[in-house]
Structures are given as structure tokens and as C-alpha cells.
C-alpha positions, 0 to 999 in steps of 0.5 A, spaced: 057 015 532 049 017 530 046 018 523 044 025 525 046 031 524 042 038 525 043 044 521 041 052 520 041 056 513 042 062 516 039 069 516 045 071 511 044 067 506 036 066 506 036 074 505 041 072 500 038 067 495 042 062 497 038 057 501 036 052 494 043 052 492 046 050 500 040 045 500 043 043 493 049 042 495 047 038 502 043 033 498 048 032 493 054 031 498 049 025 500 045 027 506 037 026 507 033 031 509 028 027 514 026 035 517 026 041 515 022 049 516 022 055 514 022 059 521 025 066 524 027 065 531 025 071 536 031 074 540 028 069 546 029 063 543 036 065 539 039 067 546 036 060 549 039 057 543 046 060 544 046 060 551 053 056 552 056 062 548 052 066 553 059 069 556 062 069 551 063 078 547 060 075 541 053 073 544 049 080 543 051 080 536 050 073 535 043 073 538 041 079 534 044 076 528 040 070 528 034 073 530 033 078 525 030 075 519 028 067 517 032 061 518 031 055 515 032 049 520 032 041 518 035 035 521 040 031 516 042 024 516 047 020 513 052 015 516 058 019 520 053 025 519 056 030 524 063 029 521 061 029 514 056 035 515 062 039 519 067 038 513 061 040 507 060 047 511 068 048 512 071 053 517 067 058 520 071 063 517 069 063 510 077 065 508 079 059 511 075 055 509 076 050 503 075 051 496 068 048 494 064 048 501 059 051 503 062 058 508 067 059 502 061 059 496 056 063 500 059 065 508 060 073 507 064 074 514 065 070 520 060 072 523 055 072 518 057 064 516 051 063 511 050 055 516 050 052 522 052 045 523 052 041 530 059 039 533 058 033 536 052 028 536 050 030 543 049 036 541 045 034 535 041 031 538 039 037 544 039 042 538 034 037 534 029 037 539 030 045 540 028 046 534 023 040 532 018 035 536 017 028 534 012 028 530 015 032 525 021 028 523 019 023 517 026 018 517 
């Protein structure tokens, strides 16, 4: 179990005025910022980003989604950090998602879910170092 997690404030919710509320609400659920950046993803880097989903129907629409407007990128940390951050952000569809996270406060559809949050330490760690060298992560 690693103390980290990565997460995205989506296109959606940037374009949305939603990014202090999110980060309020990851700092209040307990977790330390150590990264974090304002940034867009070109189509390039969102399909490499996304490439495990490359296969999948949703793939151009996510890509093109992603890419379309600023993102914020940070990495998390708190003990049980991939769990912890999965229950704070709810389901991926935001009807479904319980009362008081964050899809369900801020997500508009399943395919505009206003964050992303890792699934697995493992990938924790490949979409950090995706996203940020070492030398910008301040633990």
C-alpha cells in the first residue's frame, strides 16, 4: 500500500469554476498536496496517457475531452492514499455517486467526471512520473 496517489481536475471542472472547491475538498478529506500544475494536455500526450483504454469506443471522445482545455495535475499523499482518494471522488458516474463526494457535487456526466484519481498504487506511481519529474515533487 503506498501513501500516494495521483489525481487530475478535469477539463469539465476547470472550465467550471470548480478547481478551488475540489482542492478544498482534498485538503479537508486529509491529504497533502506534495505536486501540482496548471497545464493542458495536447491530443498527443492524452492518447499516451489514455493508451490502456485505447480499445475501448469511448477512446476519441476521451482523448478529445481531455485535451480540450486546461487540467490541473497533482500528486496526493495520505496513508491508504489510492482508497481513500477513490471513495472522496465516488463513482464515475456522478448519479451514482454518493452524496457529498466530489463527481456527485461537481461531475456534470460520466463522461465529463470533473477528476480523475488512480486505481491502483501501480498506476499511481506510472501516471505521476507521466505527469511530473522528480525534482518537482516537494514531500
Amino acid at each position: 500500500m503506498s501513501n500516494r496517489t495521483f489525481t487530475m481536475i478535469k477539463p469539465d471542472a476547470v472550465e467550471n469554476g470548480h478547481i478551488g472547491a475540489i482542492l478544498e475538498k482534498i485538503n479537508s478529506a486529509g491529504f497533502k498536496i506534495i505536486a501540482m500544475k496548471y497545464t493542458q494536455l495536447s491530443l498527443e500526450k492524452a492518447e499516451k496517457f489514455y493508451e490502456t483504454h485505447s480499445d475501448r469506443p469511448f477512446f476519441n471522445e476521451l482523448v478529445t475531452f481531455m485535451s480540450r482545455g486546461p487540467i490541473i495535475a497533482a500528486i496526493l499523499e495520505k496513508d491508504n492514499a489510492v482508497e481513500d482518494f477513490r471513495e472522496l471522488i465516488g463513482s464515475t458516474n456522478p448519479s451514482e455517486a454518493k452524496e457529498g463526494t466530489i463527481r456527485n457535487l461537481f461531475a456534470t456526466s460520466m463522461g465529463e467526471n470533473a477528476v480523475h484519481g488512480s486505481d491502483s498504487d501501480e498506476n499511481a506511481k506510472i501516471e505521476e512520473s507521466f505527469h511530473f519529474t522528480s525534482e518537482e515533487i516537494l514531500s
